[in-house]
N, C-alpha and C positions, 0 to 999 in steps of 0.2 A: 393631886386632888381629882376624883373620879367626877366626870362632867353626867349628873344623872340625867339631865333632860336629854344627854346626845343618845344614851342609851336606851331612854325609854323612844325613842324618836327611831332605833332601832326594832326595836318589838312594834312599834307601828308600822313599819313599814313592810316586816316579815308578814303580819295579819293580811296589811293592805294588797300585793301582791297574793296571797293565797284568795283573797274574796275578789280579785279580778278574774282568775286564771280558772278558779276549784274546779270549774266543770268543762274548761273547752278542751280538756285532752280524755273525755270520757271515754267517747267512739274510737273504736280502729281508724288509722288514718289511713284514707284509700292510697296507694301507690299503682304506680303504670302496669297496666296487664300483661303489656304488648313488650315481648324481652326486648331490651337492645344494649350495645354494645360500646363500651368505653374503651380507650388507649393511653397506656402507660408508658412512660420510662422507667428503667430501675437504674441508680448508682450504688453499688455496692460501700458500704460504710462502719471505718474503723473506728471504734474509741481513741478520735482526738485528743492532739494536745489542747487545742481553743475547749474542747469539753473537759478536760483533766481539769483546765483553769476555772469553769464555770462551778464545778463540783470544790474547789478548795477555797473556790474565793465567794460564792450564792450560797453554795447548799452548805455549809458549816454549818452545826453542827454533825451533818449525816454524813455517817463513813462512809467511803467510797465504794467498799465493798458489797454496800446495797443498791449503790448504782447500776442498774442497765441499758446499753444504748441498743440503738437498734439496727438491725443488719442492711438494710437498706436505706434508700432514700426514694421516694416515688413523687414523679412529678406528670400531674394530667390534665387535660382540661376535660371538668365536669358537663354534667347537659344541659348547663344553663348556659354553657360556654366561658365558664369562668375558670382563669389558671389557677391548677392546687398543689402546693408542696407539701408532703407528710411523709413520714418513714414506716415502716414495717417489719417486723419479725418473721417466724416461724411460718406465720399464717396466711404470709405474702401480703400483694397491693391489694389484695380485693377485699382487705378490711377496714384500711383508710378510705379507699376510694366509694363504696358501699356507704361507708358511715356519713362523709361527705352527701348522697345522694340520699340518705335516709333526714338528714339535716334541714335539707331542702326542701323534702317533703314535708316535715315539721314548720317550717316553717312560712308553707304556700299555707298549711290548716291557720297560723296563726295571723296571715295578715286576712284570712278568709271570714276569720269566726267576727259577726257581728256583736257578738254578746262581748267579747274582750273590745272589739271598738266601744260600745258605746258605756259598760263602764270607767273607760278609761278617761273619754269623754267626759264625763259627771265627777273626776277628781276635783275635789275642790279646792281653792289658794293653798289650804294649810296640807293637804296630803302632798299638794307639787311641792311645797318648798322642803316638804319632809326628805321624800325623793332627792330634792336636787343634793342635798346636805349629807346622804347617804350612800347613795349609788354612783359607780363611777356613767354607768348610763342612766341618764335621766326621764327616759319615755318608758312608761309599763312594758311595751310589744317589744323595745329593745332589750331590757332586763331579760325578758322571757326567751327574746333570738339567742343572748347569750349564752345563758343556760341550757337555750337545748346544743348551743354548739360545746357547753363544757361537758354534755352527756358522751357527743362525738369523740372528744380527746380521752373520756375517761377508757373507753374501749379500745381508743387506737396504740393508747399509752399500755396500756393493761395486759394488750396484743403480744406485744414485746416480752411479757414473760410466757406465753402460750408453752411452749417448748417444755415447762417445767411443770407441766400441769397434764393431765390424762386428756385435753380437750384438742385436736387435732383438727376439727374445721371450725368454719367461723361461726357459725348458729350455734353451734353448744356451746362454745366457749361465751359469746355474748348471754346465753339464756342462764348460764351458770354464775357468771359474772353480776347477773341482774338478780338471782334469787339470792347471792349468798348477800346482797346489799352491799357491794362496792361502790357506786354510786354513792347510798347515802355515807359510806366512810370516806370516799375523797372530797363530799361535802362537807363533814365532822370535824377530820382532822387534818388536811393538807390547809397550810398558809396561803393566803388573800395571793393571787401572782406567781405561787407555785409550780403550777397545772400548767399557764401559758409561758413561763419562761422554760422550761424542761422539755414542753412540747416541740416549741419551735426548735430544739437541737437535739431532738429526738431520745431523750432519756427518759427513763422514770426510776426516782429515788426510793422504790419502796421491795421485798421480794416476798414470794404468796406461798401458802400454806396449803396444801390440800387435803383434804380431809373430811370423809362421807359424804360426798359429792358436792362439798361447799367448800369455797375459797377465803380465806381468812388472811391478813397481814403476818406477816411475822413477829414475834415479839422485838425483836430488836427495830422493826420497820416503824414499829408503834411509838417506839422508844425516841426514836430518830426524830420522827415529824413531830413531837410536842416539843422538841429540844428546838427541833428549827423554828416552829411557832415565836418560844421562848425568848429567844434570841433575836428573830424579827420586830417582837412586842418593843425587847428593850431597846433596839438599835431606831428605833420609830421616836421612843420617850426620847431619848437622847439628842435627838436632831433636829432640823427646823425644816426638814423634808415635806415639799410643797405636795408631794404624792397625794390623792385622798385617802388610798387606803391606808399609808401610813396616820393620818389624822382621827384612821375610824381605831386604829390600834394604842391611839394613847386614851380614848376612854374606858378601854377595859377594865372592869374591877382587878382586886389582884386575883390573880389563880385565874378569870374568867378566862377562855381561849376563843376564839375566833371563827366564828362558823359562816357558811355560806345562807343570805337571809331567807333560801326554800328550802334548810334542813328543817327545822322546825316545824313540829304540824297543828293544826287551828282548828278549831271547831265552825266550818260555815254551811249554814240552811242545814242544820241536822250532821251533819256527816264530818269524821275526823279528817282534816285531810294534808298529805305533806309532798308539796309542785314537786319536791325532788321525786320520791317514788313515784309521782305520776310521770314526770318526764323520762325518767328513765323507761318504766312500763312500753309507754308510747316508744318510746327510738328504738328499742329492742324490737318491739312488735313489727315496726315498719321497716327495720335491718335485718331482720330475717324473713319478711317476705319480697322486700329487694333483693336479695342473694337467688332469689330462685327466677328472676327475671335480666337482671344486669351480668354481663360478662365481660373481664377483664381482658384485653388483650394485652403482652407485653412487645413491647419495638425496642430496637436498640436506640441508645440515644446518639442524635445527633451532633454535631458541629456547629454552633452557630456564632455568628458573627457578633462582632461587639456593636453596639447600636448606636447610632447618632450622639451624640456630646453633649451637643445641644436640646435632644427630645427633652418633651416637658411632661410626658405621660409615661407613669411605670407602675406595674402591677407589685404588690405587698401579699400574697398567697395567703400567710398568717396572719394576718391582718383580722381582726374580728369584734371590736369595741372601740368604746371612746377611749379607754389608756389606751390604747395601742394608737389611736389619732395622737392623743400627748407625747408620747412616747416619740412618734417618727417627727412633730412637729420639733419637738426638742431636739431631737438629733440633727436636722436640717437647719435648724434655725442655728447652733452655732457657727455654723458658715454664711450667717446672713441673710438665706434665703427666707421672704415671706411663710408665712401659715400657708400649708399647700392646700389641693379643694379633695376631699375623701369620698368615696362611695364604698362601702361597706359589702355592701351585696355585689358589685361586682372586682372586689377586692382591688379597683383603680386609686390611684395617687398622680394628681395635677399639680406640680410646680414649677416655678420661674426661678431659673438659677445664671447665676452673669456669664458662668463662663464653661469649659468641660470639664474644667481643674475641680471649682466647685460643686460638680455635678457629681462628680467622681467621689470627692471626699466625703457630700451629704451620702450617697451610697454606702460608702465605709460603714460610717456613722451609724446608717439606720441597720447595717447587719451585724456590728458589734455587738448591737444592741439584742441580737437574736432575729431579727427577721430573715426571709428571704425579697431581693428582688429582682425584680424581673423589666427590664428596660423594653420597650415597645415601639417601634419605628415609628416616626410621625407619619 
């Protein structure tokens, strides 16, 4: 039985967020004038067995042979000082890393714009409770942090097939990526968890098309992700999976498919307007004029020692929303350990664990799960 209020509670919420946002990604967002200079590592990186497994045991229904991983592994710290792991293709580290600093800049505009504070401010009892019943994040400015981080993945993932497309540096390939509307297609048609489980082990299940200077999915790619939708939807019906997104998956009508709530676009104060094409607009805009200022340097990577047993503080790189808090709390917590303390911005994780056995195994746990972590000496 289709639950219509959970849906219409949907279409509320898609409206609610475009009449908070519709106009603070108008203007170009200013980026640093003044060039300077980031450092890499690069690990060179094979099509795993842990990914063979990910791809037969997650992404079923999608043949494998649309899968792509990616040739590297790059790990840096950004210039907020914050640790980042991402992978890279063809088009090297200085598309993750770029994308990462274009992110940033999105979202200094987004904690800056008064106009998204203070309507967010004036939601009233019924639009929060709508929010909390819908979103895995609960706060407007976090919904929107997401999003412009799911702008960053949609590039960096995308990057990975560069190779196979006439676009050889990073500006054309993002400018071409943003005209032919990939963006609004990996908000259409990729499944709720998609994007960040493939990211974090650096794959992307789909392969591009090129054609008159626009990029298009390939028919089997097309084919693949509603298969995997399909399949997601029913495996959600079938279970008592405490997930939310699986919960927002059992009120789909039949046939309805699963969209991200800023594809869709609204009519507000005059004008049509749809956060996805504006987000994406905006990070392109501000990714290609970071590339003419940021430069990449690469180092060989080091040696480092294993860290304290005992430390309580460790970085999560991937780390970027409230599931991904559930996620590593869940993973931790079957070893016991308390609900640990998260900071999102600077991708840190505070936990109290009894012993280095347990420390060690919540480790396991949270990178089975797909993360990266990164242990920090007290």
């Amino acid at each position: 039985m289709i639950d219509e209020p959970a849906l219409a509670g949907r279409s509320a919420v898609a409206r609610l967020l475009t009449e908070l946002a519709y106009d603070v990604l108008d203007e170009p967002v200013p980026v640093l004038s003044a060039p300077y200079r980031l450092t890499c590592t690069l690990e060179s990186v094979a099509f795993s067995t842990d990914q063979a497994e990910f791809v037969r045991s997650r992404l079923w229904p999608c043949p494998p042979k649309l899968v792509t991983s990616a040739s590297h592994r790059v790990t840096w710290v950004d210039s907020e000082g914050v640790t980042n792991v991402a992978h890279s293709g063809s088009l090297g580290p200085t598309v993750p890393i770029v994308a990462r600093e274009a992110t940033l800049v999105l979202w200094a505009r987004l904690r800056a714009d008064s106009r998204l504070a203070e309507r967010a401010d004036a939601v009233d009892p019924v639009q929060a409770d709508l929010l909390a019943q819908v979103t895995t994040d609960k706060v407007p400015a976090e919904i929107l942090r997401t999003g412009v981080d799911a702008a960053a993945r949609v590039l960096t993932q995308h990057a990975y097939l560069a190779g196979t497309t006439p676009y050889d540096e990073p500006a054309g390939f993002a400018e071409a990526l943003r005209d032919s509307g990939i963006f609004n297609t990996v908000a259409g048609t990729w499944h709720w968890g998609l994007q960040a489980s493939t990211y974090r082990r650096g794959l992307i299940p789909v392969q591009l098309v090129c054609f008159g200077g626009r990029m298009t999915y390939s028919a089997d790619s097309v084919a693949a992700l509603r298969e995997m939708k399909e399949t997601r939807i029913e495996a959600a019906r079938a279970s008592d999976d405490s997930d939310p997104s699986a919960a927002q998956y059992v009120v789909l009508g039949s046939g309805e498919q699963p969209r991200c709530l800023a594809h869709a676009p609204h009519s507000v104060d005059g004008r049509r307007v749809s956060l996805v094409t504006q987000v994406a607009n905006s990070f392109v805009d501000a990714f290609t004029r970071l590339l003419k200022v940021v430069t990449v340097d690469v180092e060989d990577a080091e040696e480092t020692s294993s860290a304290d047993g005992q430390g309580e503080v460790f970085e999560v790189p991937d780390m970027t929303c409230q599931h991904c808090i559930r996620t590593i709390t869940e993973a931790v917590g079957e070893f016991g350990v308390a609900p640990p303390e998260f900071d999102l911005e600077t991708k840190r994780v505070v936990a109290r664990f009894g012993s280095a056995e347990v420390r060690e195994q919540s480790f396991a746990a949270i990178r089975a799960r797909g993360y990266t972590v990164v242990p920090l000496a007290r």
